[in-house]
N, C-alpha and C positions, 0 to 999 in steps of 0.2 A: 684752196685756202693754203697760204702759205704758214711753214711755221711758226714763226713770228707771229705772225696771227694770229692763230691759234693758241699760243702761250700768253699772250697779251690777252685774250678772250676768257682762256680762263682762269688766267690770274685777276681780271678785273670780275669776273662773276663770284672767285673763292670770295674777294672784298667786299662784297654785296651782302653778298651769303653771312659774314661775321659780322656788318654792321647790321645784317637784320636780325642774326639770331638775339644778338647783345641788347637790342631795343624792341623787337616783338616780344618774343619770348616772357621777358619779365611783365609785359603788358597784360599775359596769362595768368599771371602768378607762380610765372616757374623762375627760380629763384638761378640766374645764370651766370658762372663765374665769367673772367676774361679767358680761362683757359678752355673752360666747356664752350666756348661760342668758336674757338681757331678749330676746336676738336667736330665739333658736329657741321661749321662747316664743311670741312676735309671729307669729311664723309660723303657730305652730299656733293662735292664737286667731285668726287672718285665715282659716286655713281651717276654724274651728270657725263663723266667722259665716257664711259662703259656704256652707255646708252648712247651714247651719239656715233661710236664708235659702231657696235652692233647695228642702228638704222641706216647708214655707211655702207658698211659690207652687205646688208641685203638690198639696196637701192643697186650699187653694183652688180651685185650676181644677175637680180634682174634686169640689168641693161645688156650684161653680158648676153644672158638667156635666152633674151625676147629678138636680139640679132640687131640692135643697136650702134652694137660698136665695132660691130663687124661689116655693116653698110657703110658705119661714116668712115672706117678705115678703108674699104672699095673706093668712096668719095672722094680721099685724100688723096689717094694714090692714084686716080684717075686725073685727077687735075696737074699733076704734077710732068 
């Protein structure tokens, strides 16, 4: 995934995030300003990135681990 994409990704999830807090939320009865809804999104897209980020580097390790990328790096350089 290119950067770009990923900033585009989760600048359009943070907008999700604030337009659902702004109109769930009150749906509960929890009384939600404009700035508690920029605020609790930011929180949850700081732990939507921290999570993605984390399942990331262990999906890696274990490719690295299990000899993955060390056969298709053989494969590539065989073909070459």
């Amino acid at each position: 995934m290119s950067l770009f994409e990923a900033l585009i990704n989760v600048l359009v999830g943070y907008l999700v995030a604030v337009i659902a807090n702004l109109t769930i939320l009150p749906a509960f009865g929890y009384k939600v300003t404009f700035f508690d809804g920029f605020a609790i999104g930011l929180v949850f897209t700081l732990i939507s990135l921290v999570r993605a980020y984390l399942i990331r580097r262990i999906f890696n390790y274990k490719e690295i681990n299990n000899g993955y990328s060390r056969n298709r790096y053989k494969q590539i350089n065989t073909l070459s």
